[in-house]
C-alpha positions in Angstrom: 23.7 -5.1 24.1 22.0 -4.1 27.2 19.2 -7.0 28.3 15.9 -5.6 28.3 14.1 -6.0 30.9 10.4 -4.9 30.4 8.8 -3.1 27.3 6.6 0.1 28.7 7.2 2.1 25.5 9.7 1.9 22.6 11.4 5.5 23.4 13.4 3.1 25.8 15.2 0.7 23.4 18.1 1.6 21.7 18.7 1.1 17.5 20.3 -2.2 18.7 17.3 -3.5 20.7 14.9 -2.2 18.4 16.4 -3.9 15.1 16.9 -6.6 16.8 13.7 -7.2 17.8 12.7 -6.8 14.9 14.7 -9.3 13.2 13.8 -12.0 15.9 10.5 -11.7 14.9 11.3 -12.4 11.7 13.0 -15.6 12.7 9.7 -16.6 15.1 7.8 -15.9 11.7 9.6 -17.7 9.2 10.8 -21.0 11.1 8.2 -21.1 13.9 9.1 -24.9 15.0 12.5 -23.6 16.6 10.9 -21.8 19.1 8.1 -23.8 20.2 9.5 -24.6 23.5 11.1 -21.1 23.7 8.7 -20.5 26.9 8.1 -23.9 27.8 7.2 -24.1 31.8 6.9 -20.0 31.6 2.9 -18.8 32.8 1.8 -15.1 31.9 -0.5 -13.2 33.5 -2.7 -11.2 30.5 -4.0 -7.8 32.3 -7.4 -6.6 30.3 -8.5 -3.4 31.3 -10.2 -2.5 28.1 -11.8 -4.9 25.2 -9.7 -6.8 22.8 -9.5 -9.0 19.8 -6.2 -8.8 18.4 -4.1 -8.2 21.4 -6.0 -10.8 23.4 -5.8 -13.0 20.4 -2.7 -12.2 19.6 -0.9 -12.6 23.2 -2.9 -15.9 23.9 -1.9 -18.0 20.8 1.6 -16.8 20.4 2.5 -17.8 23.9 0.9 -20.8 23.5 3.1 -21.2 20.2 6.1 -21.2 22.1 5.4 -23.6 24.6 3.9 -20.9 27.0 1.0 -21.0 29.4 -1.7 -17.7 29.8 -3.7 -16.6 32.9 -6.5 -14.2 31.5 -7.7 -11.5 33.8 -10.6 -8.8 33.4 -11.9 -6.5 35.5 -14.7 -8.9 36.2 -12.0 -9.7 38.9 -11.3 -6.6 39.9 -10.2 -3.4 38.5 -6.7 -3.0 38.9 -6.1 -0.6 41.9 -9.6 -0.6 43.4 -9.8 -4.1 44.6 -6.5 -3.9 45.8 -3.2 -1.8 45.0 -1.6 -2.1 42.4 1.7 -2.4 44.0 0.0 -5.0 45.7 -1.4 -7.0 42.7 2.3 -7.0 40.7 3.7 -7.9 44.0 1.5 -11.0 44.2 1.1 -11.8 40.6 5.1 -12.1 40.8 4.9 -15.1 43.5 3.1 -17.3 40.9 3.9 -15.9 37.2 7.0 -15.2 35.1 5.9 -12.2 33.1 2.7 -9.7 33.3 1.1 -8.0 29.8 -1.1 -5.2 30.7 -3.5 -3.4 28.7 -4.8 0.2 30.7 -6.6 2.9 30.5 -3.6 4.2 32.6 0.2 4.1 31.6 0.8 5.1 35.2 -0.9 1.6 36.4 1.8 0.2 33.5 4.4 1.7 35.1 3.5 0.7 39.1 2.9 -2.9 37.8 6.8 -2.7 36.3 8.4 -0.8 39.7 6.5 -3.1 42.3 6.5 -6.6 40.4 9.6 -8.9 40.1 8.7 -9.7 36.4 8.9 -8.7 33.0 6.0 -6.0 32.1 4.6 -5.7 28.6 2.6 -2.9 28.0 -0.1 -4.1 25.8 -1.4 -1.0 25.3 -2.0 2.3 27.5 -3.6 5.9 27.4 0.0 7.1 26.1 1.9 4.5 24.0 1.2 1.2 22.4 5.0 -0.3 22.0 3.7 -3.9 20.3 1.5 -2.6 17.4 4.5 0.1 16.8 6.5 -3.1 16.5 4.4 -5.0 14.5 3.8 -1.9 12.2 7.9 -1.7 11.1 7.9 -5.3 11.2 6.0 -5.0 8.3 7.6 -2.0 6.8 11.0 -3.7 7.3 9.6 -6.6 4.8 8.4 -4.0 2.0 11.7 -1.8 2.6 15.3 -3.3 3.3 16.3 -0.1 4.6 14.0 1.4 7.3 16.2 4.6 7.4 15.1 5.4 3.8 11.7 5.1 4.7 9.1 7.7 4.6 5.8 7.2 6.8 2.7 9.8 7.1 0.6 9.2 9.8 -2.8 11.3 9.4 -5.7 12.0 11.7 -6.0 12.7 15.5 -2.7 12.5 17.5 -2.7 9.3 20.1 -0.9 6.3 22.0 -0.6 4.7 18.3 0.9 8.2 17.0 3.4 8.3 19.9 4.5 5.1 19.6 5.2 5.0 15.4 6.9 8.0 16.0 9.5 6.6 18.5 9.7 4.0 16.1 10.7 6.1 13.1 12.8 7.9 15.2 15.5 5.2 16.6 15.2 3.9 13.0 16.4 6.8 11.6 13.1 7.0 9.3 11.6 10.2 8.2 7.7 10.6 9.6 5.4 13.6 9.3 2.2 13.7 11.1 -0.9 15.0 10.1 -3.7 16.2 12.1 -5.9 19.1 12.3 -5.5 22.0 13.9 -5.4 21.2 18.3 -5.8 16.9 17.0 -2.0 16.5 17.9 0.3 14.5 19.5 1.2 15.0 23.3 4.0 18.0 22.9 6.2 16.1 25.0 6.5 12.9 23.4 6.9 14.9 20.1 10.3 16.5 21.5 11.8 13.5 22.7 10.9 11.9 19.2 12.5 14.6 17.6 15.1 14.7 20.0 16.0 10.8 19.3 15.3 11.6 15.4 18.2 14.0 15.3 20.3 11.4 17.5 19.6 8.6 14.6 19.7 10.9 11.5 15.9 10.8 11.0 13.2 13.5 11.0 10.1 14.2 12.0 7.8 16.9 11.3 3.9 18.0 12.2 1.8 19.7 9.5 -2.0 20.3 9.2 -2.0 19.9 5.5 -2.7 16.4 3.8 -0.8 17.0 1.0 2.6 16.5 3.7 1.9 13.0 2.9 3.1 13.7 -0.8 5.5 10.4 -2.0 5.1 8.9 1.3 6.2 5.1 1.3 3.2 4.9 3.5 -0.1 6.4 5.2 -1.0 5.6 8.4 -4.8 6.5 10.0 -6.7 5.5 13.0 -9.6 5.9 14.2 -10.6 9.6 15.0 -12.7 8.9 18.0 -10.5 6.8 20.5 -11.3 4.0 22.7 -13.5 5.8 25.9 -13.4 9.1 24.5 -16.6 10.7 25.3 -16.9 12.4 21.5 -19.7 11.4 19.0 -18.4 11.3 15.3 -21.2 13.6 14.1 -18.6 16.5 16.6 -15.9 15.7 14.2 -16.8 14.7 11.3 -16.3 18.4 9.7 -13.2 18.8 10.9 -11.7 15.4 9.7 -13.2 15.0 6.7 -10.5 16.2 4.4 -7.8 13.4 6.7 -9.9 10.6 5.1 -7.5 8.3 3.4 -8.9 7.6 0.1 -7.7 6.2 -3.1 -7.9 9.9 -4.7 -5.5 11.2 -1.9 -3.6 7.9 -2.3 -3.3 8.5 -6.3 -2.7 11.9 -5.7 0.3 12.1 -3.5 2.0 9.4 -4.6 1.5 7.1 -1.7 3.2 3.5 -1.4 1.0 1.4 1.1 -1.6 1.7 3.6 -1.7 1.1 7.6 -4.2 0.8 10.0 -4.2 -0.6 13.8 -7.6 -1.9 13.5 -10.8 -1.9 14.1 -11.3 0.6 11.5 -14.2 3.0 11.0 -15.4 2.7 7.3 -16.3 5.6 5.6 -14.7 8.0 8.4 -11.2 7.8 8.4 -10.6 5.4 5.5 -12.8 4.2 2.5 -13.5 0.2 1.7 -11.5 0.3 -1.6 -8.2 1.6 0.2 -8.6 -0.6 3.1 -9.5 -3.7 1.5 -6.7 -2.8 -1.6 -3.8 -4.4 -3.0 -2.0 -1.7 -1.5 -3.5 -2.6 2.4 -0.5 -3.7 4.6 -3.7 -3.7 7.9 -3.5 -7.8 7.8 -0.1 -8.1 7.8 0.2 -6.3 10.6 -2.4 -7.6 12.2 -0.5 -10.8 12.0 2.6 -8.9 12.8 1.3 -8.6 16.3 1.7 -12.0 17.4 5.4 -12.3 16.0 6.8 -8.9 17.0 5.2 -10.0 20.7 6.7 -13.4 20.9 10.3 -11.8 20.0 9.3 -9.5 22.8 8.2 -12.0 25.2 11.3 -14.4 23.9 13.9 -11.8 24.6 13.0 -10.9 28.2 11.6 -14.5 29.3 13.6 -17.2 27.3 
């Protein structure tokens, strides 16, 4: 298997890498003592362009789980590519540290920080993919359903990095994802061809459809929030529009729907309701937790 040598988005692994990731993580999760020295003398440099709780969170005690040391940077010191280059700041950053995890506004500042560093990049999240809550998301799938490949997952609201990034998942699984948004709410038309472009490759499928009821026997639902992070859109300009993509438990009764996913932070009331988020049937906290294993196979595979 090819070594991998940063993570920028998932539409870069292979089915190889990206099971294998996968079951990694499940090793880091279930026997965490065995790898508690798996970055022992290794420093990382933790790139925050935008606020955080469970990336920050996430990054900063994993690492330090296996044996790792992090270097947290804001743009209290800086915004990345004002103060300096940023071909300049990787370049630097590379004398003293042995990996970088950047969350941007910018995937291109992701990108410049990979090309002009001499370490391993994580993208922690950009304006176009989030790679490690994909990750973390069919980390927990994979431990409701043995086969991912049988796997149907609806993801319903407005089209975004998270979007993008489940559906490069489902697509070098060999899943079968539908998304649902409302009319002009979807995903970038590019990334949509070269998921169903990688679908076809794996022998999975994935379709876009304005109608909730596409989410019919869905082994999942996944929302997020309607409004994202720095969008300059008040939720009383959308609310018409996205009302009926509210995941609640009439739609989940309805169609037939397995679990529930959500990212995090969610918006009570707008895209999901209290009873389906906080129910029985609410996979958010396990994937949540997710996070911090599915980036420490990450980090383990291209530091360790």
């Amino acid at each position: 298997m090819e070594k991998l040598q940063h993570l920028l988005t998932l539409k870069d692994l292979s089915q190889e890498q990206l099971l294998g990731l996968l079951e990694l993580a499940k090793q880091v999760k279930a026997n965490p003592s065995e790898f508690s020295q798996a970055l022992a003398g290794k420093s990382i440099v933790t790139l925050y362009e935008k606020p955080s709780l469970r990336t920050r969170v996430t990054f900063d005690i994993g690492i330090a789980k296996l044996g790792g040391h992090t270097v947290y940077l804001d743009q209290n010191n800086g915004a990345l590519g004002k103060r300096e280059s940023v071909a300049d700041f990787a370049k630097n950053i590379s004398c003293w540290a042995d990996g970088i995890v950047a969350r941007t506004f910018s995937h291109k500042t992701v990108e410049e920080l990979a090309e002009h560093g001499r370490v391993p990049v994580v993208n922690s999240l950009s304006d176009m993919y989030h790679p490690c809550q994909g990750l973390a998301d069919f980390l927990a799938l994979s431990e409701q359903f043995d086969d991912l490949s049988n796997v149907k997952l609806a993801y319903i609201g407005d089209g975004n990095n998270v979007t993008h990034s489940l559906m490069f998942a489902a697509a070098i699984t060999g899943a079968e994802m539908v998304v649902i948004c409302p009319e002009g709410c979807f995903p970038d038309g590019k990334v949509v061809l070269e998921a169903q472009a990688l679908a076809a490759h794996y022998g999975g499928s994935l379709e876009l459809s304005t109608d909730p009821k596409a989410a019919q026997n869905a082994d999942a639902v996944y929302a997020d929030t309607w409004i994202s992070m720095g969008d300059d859109v008040s939720y009383e300009d959308i609310k018409d529009k996205f009302a009926p993509y509210q995941v609640n438990q009439q739609m989940m009764d309805s169609l037939e729907i397995g679990y529930f996913m959500h990212c995090q932070p969610a918006h009570i009331g707008q895209e999901v309701t209290q009873e389906v988020f906080d129910g029985d049937k609410s996979l958010v906290l396990q994937q949540a937790e997710n996070r911090m294993h599915a980036q420490n196979a990450v980090l383990i595979t291209l530091l360790a």
